[in-house]
KEKE-3310 file (N, C-alpha, C; in steps of 0.2 Angstrom, whole numbers, plus 5000, padded with zeros to 4 digits):
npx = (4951:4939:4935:4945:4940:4926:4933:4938:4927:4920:4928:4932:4922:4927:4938:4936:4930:4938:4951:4942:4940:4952:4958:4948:4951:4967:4966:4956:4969:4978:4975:4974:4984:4980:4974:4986:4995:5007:5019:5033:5045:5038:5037:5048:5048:5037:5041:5053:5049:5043:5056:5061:5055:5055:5067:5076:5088:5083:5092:5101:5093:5085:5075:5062:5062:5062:5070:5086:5082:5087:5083:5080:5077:5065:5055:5051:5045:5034:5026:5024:5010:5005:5009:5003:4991:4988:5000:4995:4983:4989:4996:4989:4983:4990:4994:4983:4984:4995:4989:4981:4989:4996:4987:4982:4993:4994:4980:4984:4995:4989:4980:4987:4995:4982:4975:4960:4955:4946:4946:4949:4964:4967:4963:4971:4980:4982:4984:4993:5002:4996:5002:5013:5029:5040:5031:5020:5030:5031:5020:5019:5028:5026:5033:5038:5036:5027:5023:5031:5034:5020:5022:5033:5027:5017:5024:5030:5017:5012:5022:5019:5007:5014:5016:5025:5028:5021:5027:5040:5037:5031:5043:5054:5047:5048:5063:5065:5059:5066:5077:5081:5076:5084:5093:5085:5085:5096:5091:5081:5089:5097:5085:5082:5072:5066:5058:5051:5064:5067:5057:5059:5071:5065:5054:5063:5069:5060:5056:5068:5070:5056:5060:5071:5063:5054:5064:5078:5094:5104:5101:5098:5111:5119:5111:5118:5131:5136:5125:5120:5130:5138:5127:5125:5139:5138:5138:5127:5125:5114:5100:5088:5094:5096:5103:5117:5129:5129:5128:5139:5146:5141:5146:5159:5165:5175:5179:5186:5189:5177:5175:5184:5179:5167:5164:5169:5161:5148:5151:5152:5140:5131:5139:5135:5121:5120:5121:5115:5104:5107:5109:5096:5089:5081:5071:5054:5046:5055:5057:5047:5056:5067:5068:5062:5075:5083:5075:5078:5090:5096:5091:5100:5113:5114:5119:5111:5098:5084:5072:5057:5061:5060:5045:5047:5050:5038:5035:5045:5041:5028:5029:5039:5030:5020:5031:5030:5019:5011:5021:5019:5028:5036:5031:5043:5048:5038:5040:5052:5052:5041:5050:5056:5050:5043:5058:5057:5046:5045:5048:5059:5059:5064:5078:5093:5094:5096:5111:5120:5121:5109:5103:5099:5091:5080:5090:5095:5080:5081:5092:5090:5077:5084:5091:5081:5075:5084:5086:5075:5076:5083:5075:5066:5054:5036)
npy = (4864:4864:4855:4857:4868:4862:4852:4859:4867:4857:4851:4861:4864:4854:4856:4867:4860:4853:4860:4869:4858:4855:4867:4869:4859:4862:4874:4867:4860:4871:4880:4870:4873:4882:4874:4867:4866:4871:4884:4887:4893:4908:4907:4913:4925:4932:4927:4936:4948:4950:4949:4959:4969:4966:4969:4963:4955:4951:4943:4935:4923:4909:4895:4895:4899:4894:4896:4906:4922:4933:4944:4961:4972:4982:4973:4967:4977:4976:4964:4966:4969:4956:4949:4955:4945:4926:4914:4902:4909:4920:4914:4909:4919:4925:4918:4919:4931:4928:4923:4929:4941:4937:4931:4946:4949:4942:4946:4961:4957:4952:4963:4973:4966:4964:4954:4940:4936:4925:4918:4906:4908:4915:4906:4895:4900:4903:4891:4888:4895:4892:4878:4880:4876:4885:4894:4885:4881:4893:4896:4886:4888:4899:4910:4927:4929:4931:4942:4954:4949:4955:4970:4973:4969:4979:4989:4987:4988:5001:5007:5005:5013:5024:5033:5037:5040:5031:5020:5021:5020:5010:5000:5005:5000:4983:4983:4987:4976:4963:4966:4959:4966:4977:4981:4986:4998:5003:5001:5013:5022:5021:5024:5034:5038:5047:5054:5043:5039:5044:5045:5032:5037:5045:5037:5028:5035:5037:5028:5022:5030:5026:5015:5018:5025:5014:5003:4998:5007:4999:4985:4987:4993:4981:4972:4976:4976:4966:4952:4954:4954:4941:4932:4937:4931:4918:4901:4890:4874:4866:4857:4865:4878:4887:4894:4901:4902:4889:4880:4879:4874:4862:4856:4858:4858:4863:4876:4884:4887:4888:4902:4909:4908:4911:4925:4930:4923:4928:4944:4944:4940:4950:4961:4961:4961:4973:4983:4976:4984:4996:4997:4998:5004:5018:5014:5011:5002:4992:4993:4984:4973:4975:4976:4964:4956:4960:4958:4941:4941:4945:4933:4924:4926:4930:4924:4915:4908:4902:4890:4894:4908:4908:4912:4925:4926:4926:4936:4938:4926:4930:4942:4939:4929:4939:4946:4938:4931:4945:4950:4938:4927:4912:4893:4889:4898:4896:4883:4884:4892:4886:4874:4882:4887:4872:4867:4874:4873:4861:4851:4842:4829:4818:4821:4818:4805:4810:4815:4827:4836:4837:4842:4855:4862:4871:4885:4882:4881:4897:4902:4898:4904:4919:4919:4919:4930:4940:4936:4941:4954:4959:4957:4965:4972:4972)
npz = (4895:4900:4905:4917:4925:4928:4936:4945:4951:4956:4967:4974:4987:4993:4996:5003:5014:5021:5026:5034:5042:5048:5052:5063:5072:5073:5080:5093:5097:5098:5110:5118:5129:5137:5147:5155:5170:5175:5169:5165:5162:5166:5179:5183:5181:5189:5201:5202:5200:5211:5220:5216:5222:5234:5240:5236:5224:5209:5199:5205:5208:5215:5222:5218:5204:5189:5180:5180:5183:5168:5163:5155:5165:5167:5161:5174:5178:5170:5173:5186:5190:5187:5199:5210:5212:5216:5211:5204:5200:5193:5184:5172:5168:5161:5152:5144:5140:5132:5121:5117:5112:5102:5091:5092:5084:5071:5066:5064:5056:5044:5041:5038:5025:5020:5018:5019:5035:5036:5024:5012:5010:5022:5032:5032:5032:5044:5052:5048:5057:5069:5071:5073:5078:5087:5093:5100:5112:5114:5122:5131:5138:5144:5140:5139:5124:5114:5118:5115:5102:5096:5100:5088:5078:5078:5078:5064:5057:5059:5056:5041:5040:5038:5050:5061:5075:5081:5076:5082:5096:5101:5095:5105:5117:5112:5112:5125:5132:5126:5120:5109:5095:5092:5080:5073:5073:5065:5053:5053:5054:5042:5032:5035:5044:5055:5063:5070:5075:5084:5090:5096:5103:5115:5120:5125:5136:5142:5147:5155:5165:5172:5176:5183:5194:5201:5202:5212:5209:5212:5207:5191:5188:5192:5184:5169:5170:5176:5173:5162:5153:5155:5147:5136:5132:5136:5131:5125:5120:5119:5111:5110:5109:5095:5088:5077:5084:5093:5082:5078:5089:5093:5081:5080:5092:5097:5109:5107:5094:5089:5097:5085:5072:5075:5077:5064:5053:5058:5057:5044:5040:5047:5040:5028:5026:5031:5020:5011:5016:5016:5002:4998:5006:5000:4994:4996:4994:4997:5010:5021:5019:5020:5032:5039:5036:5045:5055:5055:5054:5065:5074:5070:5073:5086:5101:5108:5103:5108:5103:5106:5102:5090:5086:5082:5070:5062:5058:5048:5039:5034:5026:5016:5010:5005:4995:4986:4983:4979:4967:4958:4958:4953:4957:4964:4972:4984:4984:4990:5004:5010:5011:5024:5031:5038:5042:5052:5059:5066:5078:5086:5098:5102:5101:5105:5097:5085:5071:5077:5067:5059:5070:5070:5064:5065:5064:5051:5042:5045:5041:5027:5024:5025:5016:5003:5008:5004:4991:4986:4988:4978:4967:4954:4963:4969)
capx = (4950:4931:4937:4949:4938:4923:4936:4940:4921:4920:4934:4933:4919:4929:4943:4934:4926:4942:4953:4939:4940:4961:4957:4944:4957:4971:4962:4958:4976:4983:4970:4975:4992:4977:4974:4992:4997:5011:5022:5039:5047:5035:5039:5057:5045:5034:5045:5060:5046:5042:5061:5066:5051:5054:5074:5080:5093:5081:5094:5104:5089:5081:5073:5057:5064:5063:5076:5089:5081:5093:5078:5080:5075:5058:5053:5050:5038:5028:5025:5020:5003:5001:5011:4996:4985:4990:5001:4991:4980:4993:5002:4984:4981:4996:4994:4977:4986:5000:4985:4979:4996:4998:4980:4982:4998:4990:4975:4986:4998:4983:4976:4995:4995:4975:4971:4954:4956:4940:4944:4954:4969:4966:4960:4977:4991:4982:4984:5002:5003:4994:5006:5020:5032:5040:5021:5016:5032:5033:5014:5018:5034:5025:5038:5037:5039:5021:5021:5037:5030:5016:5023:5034:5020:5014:5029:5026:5009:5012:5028:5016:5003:5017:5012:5033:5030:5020:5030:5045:5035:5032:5049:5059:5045:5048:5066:5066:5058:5068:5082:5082:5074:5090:5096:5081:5085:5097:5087:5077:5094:5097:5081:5079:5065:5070:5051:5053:5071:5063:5051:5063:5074:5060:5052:5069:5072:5054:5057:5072:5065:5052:5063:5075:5060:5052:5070:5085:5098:5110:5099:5098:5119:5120:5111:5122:5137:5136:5119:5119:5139:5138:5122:5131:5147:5135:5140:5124:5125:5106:5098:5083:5096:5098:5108:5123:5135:5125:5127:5145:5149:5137:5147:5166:5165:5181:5176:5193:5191:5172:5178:5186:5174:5160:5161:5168:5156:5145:5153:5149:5131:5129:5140:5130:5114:5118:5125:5106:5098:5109:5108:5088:5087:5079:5066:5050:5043:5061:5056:5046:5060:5073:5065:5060:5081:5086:5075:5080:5097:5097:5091:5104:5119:5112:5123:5107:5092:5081:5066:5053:5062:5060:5040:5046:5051:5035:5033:5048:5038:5022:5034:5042:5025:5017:5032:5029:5010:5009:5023:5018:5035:5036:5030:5047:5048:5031:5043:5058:5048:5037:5053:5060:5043:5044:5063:5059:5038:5044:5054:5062:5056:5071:5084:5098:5095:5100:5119:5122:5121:5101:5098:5102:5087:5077:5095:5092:5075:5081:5094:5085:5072:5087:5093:5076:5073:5090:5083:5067:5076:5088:5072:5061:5047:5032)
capy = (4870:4866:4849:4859:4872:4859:4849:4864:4867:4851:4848:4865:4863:4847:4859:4870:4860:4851:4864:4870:4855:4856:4873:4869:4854:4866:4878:4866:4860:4878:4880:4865:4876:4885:4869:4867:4868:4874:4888:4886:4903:4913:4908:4917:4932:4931:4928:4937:4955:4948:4949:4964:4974:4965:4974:4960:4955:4943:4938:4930:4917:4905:4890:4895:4901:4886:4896:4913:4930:4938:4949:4968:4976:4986:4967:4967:4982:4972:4959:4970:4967:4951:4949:4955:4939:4922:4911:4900:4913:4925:4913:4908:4924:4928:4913:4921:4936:4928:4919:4937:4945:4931:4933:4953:4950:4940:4950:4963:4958:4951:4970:4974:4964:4962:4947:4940:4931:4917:4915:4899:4908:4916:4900:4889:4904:4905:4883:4887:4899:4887:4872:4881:4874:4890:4897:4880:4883:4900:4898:4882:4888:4905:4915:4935:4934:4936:4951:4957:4948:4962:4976:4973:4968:4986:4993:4986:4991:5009:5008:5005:5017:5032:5034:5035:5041:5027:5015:5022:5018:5001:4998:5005:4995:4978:4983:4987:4969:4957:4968:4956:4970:4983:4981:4989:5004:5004:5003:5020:5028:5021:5025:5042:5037:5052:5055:5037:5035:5052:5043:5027:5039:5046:5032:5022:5038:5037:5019:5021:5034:5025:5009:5018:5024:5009:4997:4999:5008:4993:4979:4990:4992:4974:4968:4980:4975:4954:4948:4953:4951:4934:4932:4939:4928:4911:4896:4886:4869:4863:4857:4870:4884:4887:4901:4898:4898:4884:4877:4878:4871:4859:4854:4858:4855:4864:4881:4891:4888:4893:4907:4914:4906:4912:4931:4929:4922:4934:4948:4944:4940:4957:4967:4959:4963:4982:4983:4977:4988:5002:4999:4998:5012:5024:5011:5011:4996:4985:4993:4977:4966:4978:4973:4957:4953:4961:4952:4935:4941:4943:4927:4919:4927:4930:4917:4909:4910:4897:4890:4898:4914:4910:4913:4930:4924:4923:4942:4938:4924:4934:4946:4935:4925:4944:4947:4933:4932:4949:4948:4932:4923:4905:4888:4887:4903:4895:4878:4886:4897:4879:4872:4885:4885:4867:4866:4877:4872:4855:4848:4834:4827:4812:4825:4813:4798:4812:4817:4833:4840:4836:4845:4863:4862:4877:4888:4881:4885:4903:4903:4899:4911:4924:4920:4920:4938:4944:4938:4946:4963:4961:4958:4973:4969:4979)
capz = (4899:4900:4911:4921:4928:4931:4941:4950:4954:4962:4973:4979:4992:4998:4999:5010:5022:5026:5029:5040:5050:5049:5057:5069:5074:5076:5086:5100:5099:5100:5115:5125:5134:5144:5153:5158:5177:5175:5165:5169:5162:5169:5189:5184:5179:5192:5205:5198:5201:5219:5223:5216:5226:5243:5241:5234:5217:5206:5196:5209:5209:5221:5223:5215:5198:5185:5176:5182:5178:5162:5158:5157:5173:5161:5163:5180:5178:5167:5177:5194:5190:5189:5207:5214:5210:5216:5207:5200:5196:5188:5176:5168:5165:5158:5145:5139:5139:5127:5118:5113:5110:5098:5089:5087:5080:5065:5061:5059:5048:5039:5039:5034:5019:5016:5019:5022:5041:5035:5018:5014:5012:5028:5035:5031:5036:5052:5053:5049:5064:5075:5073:5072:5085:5093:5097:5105:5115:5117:5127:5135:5143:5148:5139:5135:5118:5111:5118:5108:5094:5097:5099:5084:5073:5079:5075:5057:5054:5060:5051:5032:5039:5040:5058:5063:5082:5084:5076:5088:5102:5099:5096:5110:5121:5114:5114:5131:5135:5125:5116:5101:5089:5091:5074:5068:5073:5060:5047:5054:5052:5035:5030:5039:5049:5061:5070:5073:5078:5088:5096:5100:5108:5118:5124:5130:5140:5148:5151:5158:5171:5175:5177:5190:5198:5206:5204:5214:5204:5210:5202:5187:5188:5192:5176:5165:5173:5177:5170:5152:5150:5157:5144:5129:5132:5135:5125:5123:5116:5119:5105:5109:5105:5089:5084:5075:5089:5096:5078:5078:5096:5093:5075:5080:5099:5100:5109:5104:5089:5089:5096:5081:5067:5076:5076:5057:5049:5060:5054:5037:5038:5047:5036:5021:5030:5030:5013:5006:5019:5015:4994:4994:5007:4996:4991:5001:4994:5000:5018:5023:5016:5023:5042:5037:5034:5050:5061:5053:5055:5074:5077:5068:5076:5092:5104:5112:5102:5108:5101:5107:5101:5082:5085:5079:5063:5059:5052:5041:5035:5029:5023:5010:5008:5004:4990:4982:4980:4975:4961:4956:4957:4953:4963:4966:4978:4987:4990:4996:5008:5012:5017:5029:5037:5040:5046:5059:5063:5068:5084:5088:5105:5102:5098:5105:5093:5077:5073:5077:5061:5060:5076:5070:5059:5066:5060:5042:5041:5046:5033:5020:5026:5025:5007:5001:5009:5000:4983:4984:4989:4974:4961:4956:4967:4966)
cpx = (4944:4935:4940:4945:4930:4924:4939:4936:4920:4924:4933:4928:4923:4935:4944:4931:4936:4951:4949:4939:4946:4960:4954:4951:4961:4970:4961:4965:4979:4979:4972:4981:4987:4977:4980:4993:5003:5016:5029:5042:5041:5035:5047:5054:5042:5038:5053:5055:5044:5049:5062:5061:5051:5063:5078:5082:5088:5086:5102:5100:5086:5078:5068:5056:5067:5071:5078:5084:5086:5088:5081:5075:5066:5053:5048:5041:5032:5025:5023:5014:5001:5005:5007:4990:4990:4995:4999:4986:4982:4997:4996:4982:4983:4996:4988:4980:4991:4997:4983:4983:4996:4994:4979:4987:4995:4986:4979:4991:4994:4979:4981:4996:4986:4972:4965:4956:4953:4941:4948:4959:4972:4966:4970:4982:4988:4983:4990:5003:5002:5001:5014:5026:5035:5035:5019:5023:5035:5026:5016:5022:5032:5030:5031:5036:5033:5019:5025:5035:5026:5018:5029:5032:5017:5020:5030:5021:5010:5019:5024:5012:5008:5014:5021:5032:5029:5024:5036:5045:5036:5039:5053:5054:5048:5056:5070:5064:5062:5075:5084:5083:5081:5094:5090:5079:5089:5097:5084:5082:5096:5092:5078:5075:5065:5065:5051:5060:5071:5061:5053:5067:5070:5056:5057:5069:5066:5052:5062:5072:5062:5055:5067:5071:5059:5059:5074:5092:5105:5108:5100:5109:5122:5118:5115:5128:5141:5131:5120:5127:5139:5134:5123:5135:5144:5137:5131:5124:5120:5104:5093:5087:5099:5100:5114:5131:5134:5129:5136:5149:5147:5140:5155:5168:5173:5179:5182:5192:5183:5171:5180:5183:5168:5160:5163:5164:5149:5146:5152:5142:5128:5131:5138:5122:5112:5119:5119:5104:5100:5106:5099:5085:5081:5071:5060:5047:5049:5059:5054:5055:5066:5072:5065:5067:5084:5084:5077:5086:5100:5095:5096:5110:5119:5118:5117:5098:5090:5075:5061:5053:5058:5051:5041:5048:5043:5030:5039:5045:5032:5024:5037:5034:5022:5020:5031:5025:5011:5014:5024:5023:5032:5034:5037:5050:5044:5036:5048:5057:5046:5045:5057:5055:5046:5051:5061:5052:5038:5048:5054:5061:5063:5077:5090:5101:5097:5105:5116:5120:5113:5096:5097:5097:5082:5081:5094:5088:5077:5085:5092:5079:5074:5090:5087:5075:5078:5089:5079:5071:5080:5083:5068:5056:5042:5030)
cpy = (4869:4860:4852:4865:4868:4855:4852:4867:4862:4849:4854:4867:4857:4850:4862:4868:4856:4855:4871:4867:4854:4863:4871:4863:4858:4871:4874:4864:4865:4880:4877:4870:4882:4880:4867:4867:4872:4876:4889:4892:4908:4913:4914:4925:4935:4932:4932:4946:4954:4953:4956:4970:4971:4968:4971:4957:4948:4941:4934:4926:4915:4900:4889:4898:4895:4890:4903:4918:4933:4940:4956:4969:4979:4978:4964:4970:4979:4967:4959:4968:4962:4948:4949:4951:4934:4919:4908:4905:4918:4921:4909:4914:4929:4923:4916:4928:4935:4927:4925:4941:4943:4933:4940:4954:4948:4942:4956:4962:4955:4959:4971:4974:4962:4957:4946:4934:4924:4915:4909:4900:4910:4910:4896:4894:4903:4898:4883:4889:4895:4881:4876:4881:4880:4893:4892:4881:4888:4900:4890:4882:4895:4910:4923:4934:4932:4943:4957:4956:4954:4967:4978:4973:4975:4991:4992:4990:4997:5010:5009:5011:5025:5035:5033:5035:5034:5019:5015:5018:5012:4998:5000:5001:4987:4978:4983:4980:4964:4959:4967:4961:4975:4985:4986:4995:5009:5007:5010:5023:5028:5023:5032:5044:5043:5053:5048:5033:5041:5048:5036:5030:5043:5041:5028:5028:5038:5031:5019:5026:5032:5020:5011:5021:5022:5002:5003:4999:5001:4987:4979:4989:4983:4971:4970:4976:4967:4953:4948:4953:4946:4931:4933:4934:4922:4908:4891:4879:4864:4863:4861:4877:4881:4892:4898:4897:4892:4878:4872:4874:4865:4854:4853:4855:4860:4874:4889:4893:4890:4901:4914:4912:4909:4919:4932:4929:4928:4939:4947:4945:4945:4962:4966:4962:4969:4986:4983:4983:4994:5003:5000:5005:5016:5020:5009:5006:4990:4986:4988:4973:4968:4973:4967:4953:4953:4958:4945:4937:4941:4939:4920:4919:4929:4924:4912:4911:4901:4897:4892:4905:4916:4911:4920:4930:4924:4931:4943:4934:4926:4937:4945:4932:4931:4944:4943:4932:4938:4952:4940:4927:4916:4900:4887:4892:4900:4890:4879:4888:4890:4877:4876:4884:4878:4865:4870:4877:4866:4854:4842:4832:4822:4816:4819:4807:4802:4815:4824:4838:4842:4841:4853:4864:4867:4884:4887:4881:4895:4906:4906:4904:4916:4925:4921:4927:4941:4942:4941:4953:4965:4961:4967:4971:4974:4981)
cpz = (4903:4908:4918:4927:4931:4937:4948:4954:4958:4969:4977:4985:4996:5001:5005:5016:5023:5029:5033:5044:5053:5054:5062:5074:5077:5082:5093:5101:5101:5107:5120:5129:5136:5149:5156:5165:5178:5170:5167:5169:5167:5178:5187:5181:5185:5199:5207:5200:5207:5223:5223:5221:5233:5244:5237:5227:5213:5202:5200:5210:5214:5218:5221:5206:5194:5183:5181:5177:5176:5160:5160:5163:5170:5163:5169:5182:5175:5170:5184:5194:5191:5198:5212:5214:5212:5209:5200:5193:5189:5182:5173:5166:5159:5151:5141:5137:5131:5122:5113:5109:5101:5092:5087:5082:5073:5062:5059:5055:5041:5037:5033:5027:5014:5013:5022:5027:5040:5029:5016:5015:5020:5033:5036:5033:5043:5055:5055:5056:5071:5076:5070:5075:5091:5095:5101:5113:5119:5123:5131:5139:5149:5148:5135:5126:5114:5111:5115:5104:5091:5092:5092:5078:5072:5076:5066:5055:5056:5055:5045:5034:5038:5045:5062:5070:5084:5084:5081:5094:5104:5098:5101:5113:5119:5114:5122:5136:5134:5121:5110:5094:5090:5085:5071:5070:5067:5054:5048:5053:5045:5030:5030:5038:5054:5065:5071:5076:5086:5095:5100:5105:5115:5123:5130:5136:5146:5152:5157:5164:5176:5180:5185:5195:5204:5205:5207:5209:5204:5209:5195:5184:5187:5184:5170:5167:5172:5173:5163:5148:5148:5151:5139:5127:5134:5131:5127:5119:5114:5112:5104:5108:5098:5084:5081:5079:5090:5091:5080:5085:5093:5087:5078:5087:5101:5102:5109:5098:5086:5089:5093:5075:5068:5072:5068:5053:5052:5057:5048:5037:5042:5040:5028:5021:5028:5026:5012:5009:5016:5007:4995:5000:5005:4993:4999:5000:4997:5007:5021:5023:5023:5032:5043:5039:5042:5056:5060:5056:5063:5078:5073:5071:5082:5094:5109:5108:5101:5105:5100:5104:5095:5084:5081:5071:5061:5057:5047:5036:5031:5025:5016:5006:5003:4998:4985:4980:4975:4969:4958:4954:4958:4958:4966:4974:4984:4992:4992:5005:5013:5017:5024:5032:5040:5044:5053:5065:5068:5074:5085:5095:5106:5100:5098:5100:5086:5077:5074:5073:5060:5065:5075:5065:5059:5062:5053:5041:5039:5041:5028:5020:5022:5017:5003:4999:5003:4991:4981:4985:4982:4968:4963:4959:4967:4976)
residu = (UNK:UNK:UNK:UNK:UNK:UNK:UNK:UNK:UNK:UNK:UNK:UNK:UNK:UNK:UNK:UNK:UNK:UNK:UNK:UNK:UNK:UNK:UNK:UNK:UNK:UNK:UNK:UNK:UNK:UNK:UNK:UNK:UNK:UNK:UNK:UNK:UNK:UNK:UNK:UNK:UNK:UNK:UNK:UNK:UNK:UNK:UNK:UNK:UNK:UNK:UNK:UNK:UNK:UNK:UNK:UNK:UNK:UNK:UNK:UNK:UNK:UNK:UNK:UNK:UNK:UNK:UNK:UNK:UNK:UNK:UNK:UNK:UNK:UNK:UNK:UNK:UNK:UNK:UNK:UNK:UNK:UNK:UNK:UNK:UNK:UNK:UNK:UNK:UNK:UNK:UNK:UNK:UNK:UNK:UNK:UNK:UNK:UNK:UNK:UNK:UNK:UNK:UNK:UNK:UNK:UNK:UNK:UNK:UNK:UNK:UNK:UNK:UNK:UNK:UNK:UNK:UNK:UNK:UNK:UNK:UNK:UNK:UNK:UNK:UNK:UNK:UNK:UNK:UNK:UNK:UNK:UNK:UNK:UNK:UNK:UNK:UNK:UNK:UNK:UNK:UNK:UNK:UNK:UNK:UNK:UNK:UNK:UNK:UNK:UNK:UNK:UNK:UNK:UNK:UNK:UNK:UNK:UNK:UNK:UNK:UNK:UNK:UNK:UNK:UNK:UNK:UNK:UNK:UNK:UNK:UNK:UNK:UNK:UNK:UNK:UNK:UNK:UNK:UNK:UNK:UNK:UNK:UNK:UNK:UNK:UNK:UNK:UNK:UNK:UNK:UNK:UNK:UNK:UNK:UNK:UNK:UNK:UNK:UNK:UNK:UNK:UNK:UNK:UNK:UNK:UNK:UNK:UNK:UNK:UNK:UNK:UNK:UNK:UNK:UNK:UNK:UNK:UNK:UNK:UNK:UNK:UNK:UNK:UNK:UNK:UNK:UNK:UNK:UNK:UNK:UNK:UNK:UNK:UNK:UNK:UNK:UNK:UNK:UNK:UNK:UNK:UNK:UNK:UNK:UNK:UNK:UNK:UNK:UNK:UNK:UNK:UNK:UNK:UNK:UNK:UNK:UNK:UNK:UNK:UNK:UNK:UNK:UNK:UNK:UNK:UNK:UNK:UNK:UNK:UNK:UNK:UNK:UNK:UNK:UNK:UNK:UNK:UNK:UNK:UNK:UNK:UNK:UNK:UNK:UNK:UNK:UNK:UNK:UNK:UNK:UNK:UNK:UNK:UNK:UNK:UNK:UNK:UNK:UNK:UNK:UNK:UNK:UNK:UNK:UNK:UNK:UNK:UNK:UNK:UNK:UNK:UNK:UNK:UNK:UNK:UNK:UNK:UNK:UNK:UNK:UNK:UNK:UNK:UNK:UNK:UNK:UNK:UNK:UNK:UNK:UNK:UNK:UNK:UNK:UNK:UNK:UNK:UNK:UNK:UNK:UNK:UNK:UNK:UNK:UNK:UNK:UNK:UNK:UNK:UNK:UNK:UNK:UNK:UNK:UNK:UNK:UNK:UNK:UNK:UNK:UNK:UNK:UNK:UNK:UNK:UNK:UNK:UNK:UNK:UNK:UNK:UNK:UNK:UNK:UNK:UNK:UNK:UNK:UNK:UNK:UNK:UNK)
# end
């Protein structure tokens, strides 16, 4: 014992500086996507809130739109502001803004679960989070979804505080931005969260006011109608989508037969989903896990959940990391967990050179995630 704890004194100064210089490394790597020149999503934000205030439909597109705008109309509103600044100007601002998003989110869920931000273990989950491929993604494309990240993360942390309005808040917002989180409304009814399912209804309705406001009721009619039908009913078979349709196209190739495979096994891995949520209901400590599952679960049956998306995996992963620690479950919880991380931190640059099967590797991270989550709700957990 005497040996083991002397060994343990020694090494651990070598521990700490070098995962202080893994950090400092990290840092400027996660840094470098302000020097950038270019943010590609963010022209179809950018220009996409130009459009709709000069009369005109952004998501009919143009020539300055890397990609078509399929965002909610609320979208739009968000992005007025930086319209008013040059290009250039507005889409670096808008990176330090997602750099921030990014950064509030983890100190709170380190508040969340009472983590110290500079300690080592603080130190190395924030390493994780830096090279974590959809966050280098998510800011190097100049996508929205830090800021969902956020306001979810908000909706968390006010969720532990019993603070329900606020949690509301915060969710009908980043629902009104990216739609993803809608399932975790669910939960609020399962749960009979009602000042918070309160204060979702309230918010959508204030959104949705403000929205018809300053938009044109027929770009508003238009996205409802074509844009997010069209958008639902997508087949993506990119290797940067990795949702289980994707999976299955991308595996069967036959899209009839997708077709009726998909929403199947869909339908299972939801009606499994609300089964748990429903049994542990009544338990306040499953609550995390309860949220934790259904965000996972909607970026797996989603029909395009792209890469950058899964950044928001990354409060189911403290989540599960949290159950773990704090009931002292085996190393073997640590390296399942390890490998979800890892299937889904990594990207393939050379996708083409690996079969098919190989490419869907973000999905099996997410998975495994989702079985994991579903064991932790089924122990007693404290």
């Amino acid at each position: 014992m005497y040996f083991n704890k002397a060994v343990l004194f020694k090494t651990l100064p070598l521990m700490k500086f070098f995962i202080v210089l893994i950090f400092i490394f990290s840092t400027i790597i996660f840094l470098k996507t302000l020097t950038y020149d270019y943010y590609p999503d963010f022209s179809s934000y950018y220009y996409g809130s130009i459009a709709v205030f000069d009369g005109e439909n952004p998501y009919l597109g143009g020539e300055k739109y890397f990609t078509p705008f399929v965002y909610p109309p609320p979208v739009l509103l968000f992005f007025l502001p930086f319209t008013l600044l040059p290009y250039f100007i507005a889409e670096k601002m808008f990176a330090i803004l997602s750099i921030l998003c990014l950064l509030l989110s983890v100190v709170l869920i380190f508040k969340i679960f009472k983590l110290t931000p500079f300690s080592l273990l603080g130190l190395f989950l924030t390493i994780l989070v830096f090279n974590f491929f959809p966050v280098k993604f998510t800011l190097g494309m100049g996508q929205i979804n830090n800021v969902v990240l956020l306001m979810v993360t908000l909706f968390v942390y006010f969720h532990v505080k019993k603070r329900e309005l606020m949690s509301g808040l915060f969710l009908a917002i980043a629902i009104a931005l990216k739609l993803f989180p809608v399932l975790l409304i669910i939960y609020l009814i399962f749960s009979k969260r009602w000042k918070a399912l309160l204060s979702v209804i309230l918010t959508t309705i204030a959104i949705t006011l403000v929205t018809f406001i300053f938009i044109d009721p027929k770009i508003i009619s238009y996205f409802l109608t074509t844009a997010l039908p069209s958008l639902l009913a997508s087949w993506k078979a990119d290797y940067y989508n990795q949702s289980l349709s994707a999976f299955l196209i991308r595996e069967l190739g036959n899209l009839e037969l997708v077709n009726i495979v998909r929403p199947v096994i869909s339908a299972i891995l939801i009606t499994a989903s609300l089964s748990f949520v429903w049994i542990f209901r009544r338990n306040d400590k499953s609550g995390l896990l309860s949220i934790s599952l259904l965000i996972t679960l909607s970026l797996i049956v989603n029909t395009f959940s792209w890469q950058h998306h899964f950044v928001w995996l990354l409060i189911p992963l403290f989540i599960v990391f949290h159950f773990i620690r704090s009931n002292h479950f085996g190393t073997q919880y640590y390296f399942v967990l390890g490998i979800s991380y890892l299937l889904m931190a990594v990207n393939m640059k050379n996708f083409s050179m690996f079969p098919t099967f190989f490419q869907s590797h973000v999905l099996y991270g997410a998975l495994i995630l989702y079985i994991l989550n579903v064991n932790l709700l089924t122990k007693n957990i404290k």
